[in-house]
N, C-alpha and C positions, 0 to 999 in steps of 0.2 A: 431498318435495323442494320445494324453495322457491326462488323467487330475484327479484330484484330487476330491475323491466323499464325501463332508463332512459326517462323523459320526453324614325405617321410618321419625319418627322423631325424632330429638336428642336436647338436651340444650347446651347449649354456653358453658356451666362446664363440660360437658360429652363430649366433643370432646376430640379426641385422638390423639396420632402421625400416626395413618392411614387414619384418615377423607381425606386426600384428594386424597386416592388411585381412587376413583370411578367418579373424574374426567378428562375427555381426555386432555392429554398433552403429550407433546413428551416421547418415552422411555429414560431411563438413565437421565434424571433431574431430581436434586433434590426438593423436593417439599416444601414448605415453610410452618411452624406450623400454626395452628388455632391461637394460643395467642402468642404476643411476648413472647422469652425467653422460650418456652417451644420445647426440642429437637423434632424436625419430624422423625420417622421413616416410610418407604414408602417402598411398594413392588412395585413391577411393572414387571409384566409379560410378557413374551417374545412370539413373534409370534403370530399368528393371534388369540389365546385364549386373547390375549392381548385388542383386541376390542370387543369381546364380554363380558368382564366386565369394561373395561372404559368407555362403549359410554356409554349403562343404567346408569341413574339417580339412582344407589340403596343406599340404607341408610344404616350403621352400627346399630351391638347391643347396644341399651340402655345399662345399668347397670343392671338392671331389668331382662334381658333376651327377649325373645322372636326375633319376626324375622320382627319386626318394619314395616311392610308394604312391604319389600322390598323382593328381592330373592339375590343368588349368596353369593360369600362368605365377612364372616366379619373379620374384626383384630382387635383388641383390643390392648393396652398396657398400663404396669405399672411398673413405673420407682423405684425401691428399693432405699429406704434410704442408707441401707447400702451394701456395697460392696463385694462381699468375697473375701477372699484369692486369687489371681492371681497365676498361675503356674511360677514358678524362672526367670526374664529374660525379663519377658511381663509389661508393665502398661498399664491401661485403660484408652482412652483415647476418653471415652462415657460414661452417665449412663448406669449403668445393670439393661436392662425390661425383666419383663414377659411379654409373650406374649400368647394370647388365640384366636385362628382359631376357626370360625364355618363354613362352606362348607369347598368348596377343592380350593384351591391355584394350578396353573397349577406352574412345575417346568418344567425347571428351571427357575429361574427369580432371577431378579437383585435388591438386596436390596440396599434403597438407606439410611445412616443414618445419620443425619445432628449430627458435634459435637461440643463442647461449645466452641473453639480455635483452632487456628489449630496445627499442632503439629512442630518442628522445622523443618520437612523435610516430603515428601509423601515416604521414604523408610520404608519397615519393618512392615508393618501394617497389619493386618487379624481379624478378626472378630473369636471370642470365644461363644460357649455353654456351660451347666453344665448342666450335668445328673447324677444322683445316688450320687450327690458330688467330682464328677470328672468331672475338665476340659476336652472340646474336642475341636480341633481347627477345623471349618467349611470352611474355605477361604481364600485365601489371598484376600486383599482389596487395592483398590487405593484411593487417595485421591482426590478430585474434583478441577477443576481448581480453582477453587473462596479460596479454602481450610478449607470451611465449613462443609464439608460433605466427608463421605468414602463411597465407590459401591463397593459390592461385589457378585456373583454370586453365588447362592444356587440353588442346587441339592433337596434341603429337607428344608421346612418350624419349626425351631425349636421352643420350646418351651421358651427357652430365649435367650438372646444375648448378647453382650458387644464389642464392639470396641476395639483392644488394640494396642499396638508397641512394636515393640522388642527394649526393653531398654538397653538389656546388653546380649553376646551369650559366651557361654564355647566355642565354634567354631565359625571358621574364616568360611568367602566363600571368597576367592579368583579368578579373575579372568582375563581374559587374553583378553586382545584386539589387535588384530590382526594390523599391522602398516596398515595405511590411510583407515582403518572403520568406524565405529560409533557401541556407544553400545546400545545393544538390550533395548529397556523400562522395558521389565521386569528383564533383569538383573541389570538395573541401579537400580531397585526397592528392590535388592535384596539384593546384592552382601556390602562383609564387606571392602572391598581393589580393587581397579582398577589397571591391570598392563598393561599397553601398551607395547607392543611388537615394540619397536623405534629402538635400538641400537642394536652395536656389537663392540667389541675389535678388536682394530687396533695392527698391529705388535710395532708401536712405541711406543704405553702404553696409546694413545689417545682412543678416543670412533668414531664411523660410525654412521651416524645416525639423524633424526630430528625427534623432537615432532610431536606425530600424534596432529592435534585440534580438543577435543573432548567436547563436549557439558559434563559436569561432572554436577551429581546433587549434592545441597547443601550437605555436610557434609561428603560426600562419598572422603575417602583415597587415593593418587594416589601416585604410586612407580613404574616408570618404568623399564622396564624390559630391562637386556640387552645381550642378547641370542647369544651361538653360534649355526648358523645356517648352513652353510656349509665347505668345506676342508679347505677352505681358514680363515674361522674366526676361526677355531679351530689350523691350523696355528699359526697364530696371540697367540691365547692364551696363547700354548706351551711355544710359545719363550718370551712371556711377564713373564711367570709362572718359568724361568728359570734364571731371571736376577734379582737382589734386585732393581736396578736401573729401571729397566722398571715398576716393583712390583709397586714402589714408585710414578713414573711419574703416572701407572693406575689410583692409589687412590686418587692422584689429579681429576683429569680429571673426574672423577667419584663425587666428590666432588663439583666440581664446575657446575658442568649438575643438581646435583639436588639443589643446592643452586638458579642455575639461573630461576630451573621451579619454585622453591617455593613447591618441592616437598617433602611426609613425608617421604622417604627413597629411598630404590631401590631393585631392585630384580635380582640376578646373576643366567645363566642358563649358565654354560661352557661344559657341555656334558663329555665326553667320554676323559677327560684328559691326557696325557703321564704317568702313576703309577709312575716314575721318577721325577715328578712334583709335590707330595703328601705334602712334606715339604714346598715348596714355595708356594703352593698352601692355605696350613692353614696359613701359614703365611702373606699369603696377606690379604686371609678373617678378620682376628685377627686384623692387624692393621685401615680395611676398616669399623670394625664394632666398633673399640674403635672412630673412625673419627667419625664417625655417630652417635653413643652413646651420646658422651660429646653435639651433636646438637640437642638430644633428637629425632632421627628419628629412622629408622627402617632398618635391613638387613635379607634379606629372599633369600635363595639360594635354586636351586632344583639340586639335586644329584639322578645319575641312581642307578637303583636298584642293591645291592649286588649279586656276584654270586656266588653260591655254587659248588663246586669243592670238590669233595666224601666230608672229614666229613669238610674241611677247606671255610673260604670262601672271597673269592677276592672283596675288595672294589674299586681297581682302585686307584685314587689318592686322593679318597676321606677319610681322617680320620673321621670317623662319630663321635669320643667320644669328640675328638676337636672341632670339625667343631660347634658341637651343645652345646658345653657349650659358645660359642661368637656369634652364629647368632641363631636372636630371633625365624627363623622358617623353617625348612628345609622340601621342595614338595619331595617326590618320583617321580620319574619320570616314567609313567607305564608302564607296559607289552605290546605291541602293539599286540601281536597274541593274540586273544580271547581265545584260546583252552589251554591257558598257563598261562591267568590272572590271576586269584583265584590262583593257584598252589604256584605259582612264587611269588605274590603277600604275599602272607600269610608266605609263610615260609621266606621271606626276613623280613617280620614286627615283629617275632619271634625274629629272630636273633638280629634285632637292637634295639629291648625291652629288650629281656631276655640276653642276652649275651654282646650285646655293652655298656647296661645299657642308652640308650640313653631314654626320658623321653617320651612317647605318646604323651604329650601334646606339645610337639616342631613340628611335626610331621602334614606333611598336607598329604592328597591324593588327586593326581590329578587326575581329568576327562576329558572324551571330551565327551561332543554333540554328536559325529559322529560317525557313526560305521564303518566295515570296510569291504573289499575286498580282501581275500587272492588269490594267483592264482602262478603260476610258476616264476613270475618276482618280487613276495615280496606280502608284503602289502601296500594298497589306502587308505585313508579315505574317506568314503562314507557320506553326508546329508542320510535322514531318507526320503525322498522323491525319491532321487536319485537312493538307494537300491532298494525302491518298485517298482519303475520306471523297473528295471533289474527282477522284481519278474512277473511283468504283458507284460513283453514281449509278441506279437503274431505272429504266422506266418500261412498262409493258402497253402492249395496246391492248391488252383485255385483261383484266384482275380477279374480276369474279363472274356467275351465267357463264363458265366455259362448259361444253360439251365432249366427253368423253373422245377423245379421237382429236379432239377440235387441235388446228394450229394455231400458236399463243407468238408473238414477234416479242423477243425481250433486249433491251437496247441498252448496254452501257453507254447511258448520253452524250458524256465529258472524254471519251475514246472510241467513241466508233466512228470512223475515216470517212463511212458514206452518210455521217451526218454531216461533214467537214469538220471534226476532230483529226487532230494530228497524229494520235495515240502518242503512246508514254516513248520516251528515244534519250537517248543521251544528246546535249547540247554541246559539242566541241567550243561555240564563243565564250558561252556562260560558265563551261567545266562542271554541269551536274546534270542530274535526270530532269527531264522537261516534259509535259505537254501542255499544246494549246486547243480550243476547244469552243466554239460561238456560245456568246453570253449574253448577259444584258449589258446594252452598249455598243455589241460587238465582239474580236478578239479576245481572249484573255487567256494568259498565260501564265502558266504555274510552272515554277522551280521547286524541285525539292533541295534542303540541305539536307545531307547525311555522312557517313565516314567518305564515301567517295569523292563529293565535291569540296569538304572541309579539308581531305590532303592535299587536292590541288592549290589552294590555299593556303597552307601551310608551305609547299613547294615554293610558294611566289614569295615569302616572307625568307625562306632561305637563301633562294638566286640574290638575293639583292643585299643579304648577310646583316638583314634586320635583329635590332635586340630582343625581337619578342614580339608575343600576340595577345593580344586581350580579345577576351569573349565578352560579348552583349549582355548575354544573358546565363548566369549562375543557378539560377534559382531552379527546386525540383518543380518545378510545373510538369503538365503528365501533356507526352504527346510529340517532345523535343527529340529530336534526334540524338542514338547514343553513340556520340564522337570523342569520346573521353578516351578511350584507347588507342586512335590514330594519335592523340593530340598525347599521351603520355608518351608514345614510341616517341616521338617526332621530338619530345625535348630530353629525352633518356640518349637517343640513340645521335638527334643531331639530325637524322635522313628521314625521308619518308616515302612509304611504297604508292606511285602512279597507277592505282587500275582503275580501270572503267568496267563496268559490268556487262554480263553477255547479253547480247542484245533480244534472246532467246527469255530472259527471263522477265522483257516486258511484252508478253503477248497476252492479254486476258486471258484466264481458263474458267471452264464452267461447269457447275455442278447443280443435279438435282436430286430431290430425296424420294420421287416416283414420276413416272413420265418417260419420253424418250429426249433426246436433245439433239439438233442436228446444227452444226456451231458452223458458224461462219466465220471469217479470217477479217471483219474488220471492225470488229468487238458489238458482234451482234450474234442473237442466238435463237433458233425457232425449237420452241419447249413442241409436243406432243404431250394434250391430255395422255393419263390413262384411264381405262375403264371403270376403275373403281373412283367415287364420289368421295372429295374431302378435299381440305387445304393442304396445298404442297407446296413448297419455296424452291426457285430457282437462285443459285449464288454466284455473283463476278467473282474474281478474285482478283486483285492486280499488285503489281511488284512495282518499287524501287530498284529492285537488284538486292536487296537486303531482308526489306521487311514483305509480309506479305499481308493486305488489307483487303477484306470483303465485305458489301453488300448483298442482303437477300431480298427476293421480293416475291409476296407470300401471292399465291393464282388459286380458285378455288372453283373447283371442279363440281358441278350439279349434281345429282341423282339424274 
């Protein structure tokens, strides 16, 4: 069994946009001003500190000062006339208040801000502070269903605030929807281009394939994607990429699919092409993107990564100097071994900057969610749950016939060091949380992705002043890592914060619900029966640095 352990008195004119924090009403509603037309802003705390300051009847600070009769803490605000400066990209789409705390505000808690219209769409939106004269971005925010008001979640009570939207980004987020999914809320909240993953190239120049129907929010781009996916579609490609005649029949077909969705372009993934086909191949993209051009849509193709061969280097059938002066955006397509990304990664974005002369800003980097499972048969991609799942494995040397007193050995398999497990560690080559651990076959080693190793990633896309990232995988599947907030700072703000986790918080810990336990340092653990007869479960727990994932394993104690 397995399961996931989550990580006085005042006058009519002196009311605030907080007066109505101290009275009981649900969490996450937004609360309605004192006066018409004057915005609310409203905290509202989370968790059982939650009713110990909404039930008391306490009063806010006068103007004056003092602590009005009342206890527990106060908020104040004040709406500036004037505005400052927004960082490149943002408008504001709330007054900017000061705001002045007397007690303690428990965090996190959920700010709620009502604003004067709502804005065209709930994508893109975050809540901004200013300190020292520098913008900070605090949250991303969602917009409330009525569309009066945005919720966002704070860690920390700032000193002011403002509402904004991303009005305009130097970078794309691309993203990828998996055929018959649905997309994640927070990537529909996020993301600059929707790609559904429908289609594939038929040998005769047609297209495979049907609309996934996907729930799209207002204003968000959609260009489906049309991938080769196995021997066979890559077949197909070949002999399409071989013939002028079939060339021509594609770009119809291709034409008329996004004419009939009403869609802004499309997006081509052929893979791994015949090098023989490099000619036919720009020359279809050239004719498919003058088509789509004169329609005012869009053509975004993703191409494998070059490869270097001593000082020369092999593109396959891809002309990268062509390809990118006719199609408005070309994905890399990434490195799938971790222990090879950064390397491989870098010195390919080198060569097609400095030397292909191809332009950064054509240039997307794609991601995934997912991390991965190397082992003697290749590489798997792994959810972030999935991995952990593999990291708290247990095994005991005795399950049941234990005797009161008796010592029980109970072994996190997949992390215990004296089975030759590597336990859990950050990997500096790979830039995320690792461990390795003997399997069938041998070796095998698991990456987690999570916020940690998706910023350095994010990092790598910026040194090199790429136009943007596309994610693999859109879709709510349960289990994925939640990177949606690294990944909204990092296109709001432009930067993104480097940490690695403390190393402190990959050490197994262990728990039972009767017994003694006497733990050992290399994810192992010797239980003690106790005296009394019945089933008792001993529990791993183990960390990413973020999430926190445990197995139990149930020992049953005799009479």
């Amino acid at each position: 069994m397995s399961e996931t352990m989550p990580p006085g008195g005042q006058s009519p004119e002196e009311r605030g946009p907080f007066d109505d924090l101290l009275r009981p009403q649900p969490a996450r509603q937004p609360v309605a001003a004192g006066r018409g037309g004057l915005v609310a802003l409203v905290i509202v705390v989370l968790g059982a500190l939650l009713l110990l300051l909404v039930l008391p009847p306490i009063s806010l600070l006068s103007r004056g000062g003092g602590d009005g009769g009342g206890s527990g803490p106060s908020v104040k605000t004040t709406a500036r006339k004037d505005m400052p400066t927004l960082p490149e990209g943002v408008e504001a789409i709330s007054p900017f208040y000061d705001i002045t705390v007397s007690g303690d505000i428990a965090t996190p808690a959920v700010l709620t801000l009502q604003i004067p219209s709502p804005p065209p769409d709930g994508r893109n939106i975050s809540v901004y502070t200013q300190q020292d004269g520098a913008w900070r971005r605090l949250a991303g925010a969602t917009l409330a269903p009525d569309g009066g008001a945005v919720e966002a979640e704070l860690t920390e009570m700032p000193e002011n605030i403002v509402a904004v939207r991303r009005s305009a980004s130097a970078r794309q987020l691309i993203g990828y929807l998996p055929a018959g999914t649905q997309i994640s809320p927070l990537a529909a909240q996020t993301l600059s281009v929707l790609n559904p993953v429908d289609f594939s190239p038929d040998a005769d120049g047609s297209l495979s394939g049907s609309a996934t129907s996907v729930a799209v929010p207002l204003g968000l781009p959609v260009r489906p994607a049309i991938r080769v996916s196995n021997s066979d579609d890559a077949a197909a490609a070949d002999e399409i990429m071989a013939s002028p005649d079939l060339r021509g029949e594609h770009v119809d077909a291709i034409l008329a699919m996004v004419e009939s969705g009403h869609y802004d372009g499309v997006d081509l993934n052929y893979g791994s092409l015949d090098p023989l086909r490099k000619d036919g191949f720009s020359e279809f993209v050239a004719n498919l993107a003058e088509q789509l051009h004169r329609r005012r849509l869009v053509l975004t193709l993703t191409a494998p990564l070059p490869v270097q061969q001593g000082n020369a280097w092999d593109t396959g059938a891809y002309d990268w100097t062509r390809l990118s002066q006719v199609a408005d955006t070309i994905e890399l397509a990434p490195e799938t071994d971790p222990s090879r990304y950064y390397k491989r990664t870098e010195e390919a974005l080198q060569f097609l900057i400095e030397e292909t002369k191809v332009a950064p800003a054509k240039l997307v980097l794609r991601i995934s969610p997912l991390g991965s499972e190397k082992g003697g048969e290749g590489i798997r991609p792994l959810t972030a749950l999935e991995a952990m799942a593999i990291a708290s494995a247990l095994t005991a040397d005795k399950t049941d016939g234990i005797r009161a007193g008796q010592a029980v050995a109970v072994k996190g398999q997949n992390v215990d060091k004296a089975d030759g497990a590597s336990g859990i560690a950050w990997d500096g080559e790979a830039e995320a949380v690792s461990f390795t651990y003997p399997g069938l076959g041998g070796a095998r080693t698991v990456w987690v992705e999570n916020a940690f190793s998706i910023a350095f990633k994010l990092d790598l896309a910026d040194r090199f002043g790429l136009g943007g990232i596309a994610i693999e995988d859109v879709s709510d599947s349960v289990g994925a890592a939640d990177v949606w907030p690294v990944i909204s700072e990092f296109l709001d703000t432009g930067a993104v914060s480097l940490v690695k986790p403390n190393d402190s918080l990959f050490v197994p810990s262990w728990q039972a619900d009767g017994g003694s336990l006497e733990s050992g340092d290399e994810g192992s653990v010797t239980w003690v029966a106790p005296d009394e007869p019945g089933t008792y479960s001993v529990t791993i727990i183990v960390s990413d640095g973020l999430a926190r994932v445990g197995q139990r394993v149930a020992l049953t104690v005799e009479p």
